[in-house]
Every structure is written in structure tokens, then in C-alpha cells.
LOVEX-702809 format. One record per residue: residue in three letters; x, y, z of N, C-alpha, C in turn. Coordinates in steps of 0.05 Angstrom, whole numbers, plus 5000, padded with zeros to 4 digits. Layout:
# LOVEX-702809
ALAXYZXYZXYZ ...
***
This chain:
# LOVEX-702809
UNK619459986244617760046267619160246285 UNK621560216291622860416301623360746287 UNK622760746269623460976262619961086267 UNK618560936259615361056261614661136294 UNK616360976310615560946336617561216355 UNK619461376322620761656338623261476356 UNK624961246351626361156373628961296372 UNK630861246384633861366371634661146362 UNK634960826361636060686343634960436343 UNK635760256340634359846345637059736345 UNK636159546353639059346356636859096340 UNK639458966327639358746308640258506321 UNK639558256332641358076340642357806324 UNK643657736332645257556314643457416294 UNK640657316298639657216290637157246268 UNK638457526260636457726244638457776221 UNK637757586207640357586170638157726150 UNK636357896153634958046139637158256126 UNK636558366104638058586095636058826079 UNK633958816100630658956088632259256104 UNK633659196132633959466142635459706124 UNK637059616101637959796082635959936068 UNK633559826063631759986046630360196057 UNK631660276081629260526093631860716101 UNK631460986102632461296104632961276133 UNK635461236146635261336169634961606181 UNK634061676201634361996206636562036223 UNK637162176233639662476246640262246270 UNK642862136278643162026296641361776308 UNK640561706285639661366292641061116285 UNK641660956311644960796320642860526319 UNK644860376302644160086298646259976306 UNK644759766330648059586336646559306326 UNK648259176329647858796322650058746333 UNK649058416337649858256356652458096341 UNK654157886334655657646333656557556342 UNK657157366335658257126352661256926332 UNK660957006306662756906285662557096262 UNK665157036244666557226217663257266199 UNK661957026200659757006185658157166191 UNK656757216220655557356225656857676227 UNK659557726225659557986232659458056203 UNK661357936185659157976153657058076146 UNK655157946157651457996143651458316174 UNK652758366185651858576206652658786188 UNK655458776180656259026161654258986138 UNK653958826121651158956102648759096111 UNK648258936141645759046147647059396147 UNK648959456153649859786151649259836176 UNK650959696199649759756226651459876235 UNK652159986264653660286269656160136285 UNK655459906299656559876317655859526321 UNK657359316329657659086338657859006370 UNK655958896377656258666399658758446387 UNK659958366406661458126401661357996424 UNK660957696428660757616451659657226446 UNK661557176469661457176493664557306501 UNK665657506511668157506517668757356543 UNK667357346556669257176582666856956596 UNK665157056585662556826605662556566581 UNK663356316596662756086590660355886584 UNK659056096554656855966549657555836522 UNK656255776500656155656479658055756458 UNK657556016457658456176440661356336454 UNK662056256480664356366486666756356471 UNK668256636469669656686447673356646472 UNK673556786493676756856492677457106492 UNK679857156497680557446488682057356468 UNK683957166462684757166424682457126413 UNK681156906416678156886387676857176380 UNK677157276402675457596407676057676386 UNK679157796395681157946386681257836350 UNK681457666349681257526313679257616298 UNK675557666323673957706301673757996303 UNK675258226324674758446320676358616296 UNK679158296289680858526271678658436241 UNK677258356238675258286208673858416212 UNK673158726213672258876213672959186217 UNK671859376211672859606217670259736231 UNK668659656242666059676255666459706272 UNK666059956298666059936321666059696334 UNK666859516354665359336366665259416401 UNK663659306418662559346439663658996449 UNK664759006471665458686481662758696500 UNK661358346497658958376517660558036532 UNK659558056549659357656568661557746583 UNK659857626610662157466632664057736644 UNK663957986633664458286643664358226679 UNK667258236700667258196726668758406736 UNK669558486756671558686775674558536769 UNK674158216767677858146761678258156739 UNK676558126711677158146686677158436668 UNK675458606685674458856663678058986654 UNK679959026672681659076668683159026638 UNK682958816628683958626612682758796581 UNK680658936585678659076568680259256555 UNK682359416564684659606549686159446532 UNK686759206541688159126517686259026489 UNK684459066494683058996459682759186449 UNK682659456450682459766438678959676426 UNK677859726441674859726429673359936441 UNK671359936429669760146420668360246455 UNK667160016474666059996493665159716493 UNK663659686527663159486538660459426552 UNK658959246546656159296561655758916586 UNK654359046604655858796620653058846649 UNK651258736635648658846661649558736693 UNK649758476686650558436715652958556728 UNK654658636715657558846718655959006739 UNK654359126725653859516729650859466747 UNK650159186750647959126772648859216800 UNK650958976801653258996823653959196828 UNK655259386807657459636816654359786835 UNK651959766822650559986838650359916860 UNK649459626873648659466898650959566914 UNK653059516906655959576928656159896935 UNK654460116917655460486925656660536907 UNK656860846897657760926882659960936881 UNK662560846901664560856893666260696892 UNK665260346909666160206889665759976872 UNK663360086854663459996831664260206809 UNK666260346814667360576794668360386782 UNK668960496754670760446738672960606742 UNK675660556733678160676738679060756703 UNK677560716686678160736657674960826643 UNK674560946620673760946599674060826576 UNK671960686563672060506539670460716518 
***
């Protein structure tokens, strides 16, 4: 549907173990990310042939909260970009250089940084 619908990519989430998305031609710069949460799931993400990984929870204390070692364990089982998502704050983002990852997505992060002005919710780094 996305490719009929002209998109630049879809995201897959954890809960989509389909492996139908290999049977279609992607075109010129169309970015598939997916979600996990465990080794299992980041498994069936690399068959799906996706571009890039969510991993998460990194710091928000929900079900699936991972840690920065659990993190760090499921990012080295892979050679897949990964993106750290959960629990992203002004006292923790720091902590984000030490995992060497790909980037970080964090709505309530970047809700905030706008509410407070553009300068300070800067970031002091690039991911």
C-alpha cells in the first residue's frame, strides 16, 4: 500500500512477523524501519529486509523496558542500524553517545524541547 500510495517508506512494528514485505520491488530510497523489543524479534525484522530498527524501551519503565546493558546486548545481534526509542529526557539523552547508534526518536523529548524555545531544547550532539 505504501508504495501504491507514492510514500517514502512504512514502518513495521514489532508485531507484524509477516515476511510478504520481501516479495515486492522497492523503489529509489524507500526506508523500512521496524520496531523490537527482543533477539527474536530483531530476527524476523532483518528477514523482513528492513533498513533500520527501533529498539526500545531504553529508559521508560514500561513492560518491555530494556536498560542500557539489555539495550546494548540486543544492539550488538545485529548489524542493522538501530534507532534507541522510550523514556528519551534532558538528564539521560547524554548517555545516548555511549551506545554508538544509528539515532534516536523520543516525541515527548522534542515536544518539550519546542514548548521551552529554540534554544533550550538544543541538542549539544548529533546521533
Amino acid at each position: 500500500m505504501a508504495l501504491k500510495l507514492n510514500l517514502d517508506g512504512v514502518y513495521l512494528p514489532s508485531f507484524n512477523k509477516s515476511y510478504k514485505i520481501n516479495n515486492y520491488l522497492k523503489k529509489t530510497n524507500f526506508i523500512i524501519i521496524g520496531s523490537a523489543h527482543n533477539i527474536h524479534e530483531i530476527k524476523i525484522k532483518e528477514k523482513q529486509g528492513v533498513d533500520a530498527i527501533f529498539i526500545s524501551s531504553l529508559f521508560n519503565k514500561k513492560r518491555t523496558y530494556l536498560g542500557i546493558e539489555r539495550f546494548k546486548i540486543l544492539k550488538n545481534q545485529t548489524k542493522l542500524k538501530i534507532i534507541a526509542l522510550g523514556g528519551l529526557n534532558q538528564n539521560n539523552i547524554k548517555k545516548l553517545k555511549l551506545l554508538n547508534i544509528f539515532g534516536f526518536a523520543a516525541i515527548s523529548f522534542f515536544k518539550k524541547a519546542k514548548k521551552n524555545g529554540p534554544d533550550r531544547g538544543r541538542l549539544n550532539f548529533l546521533v
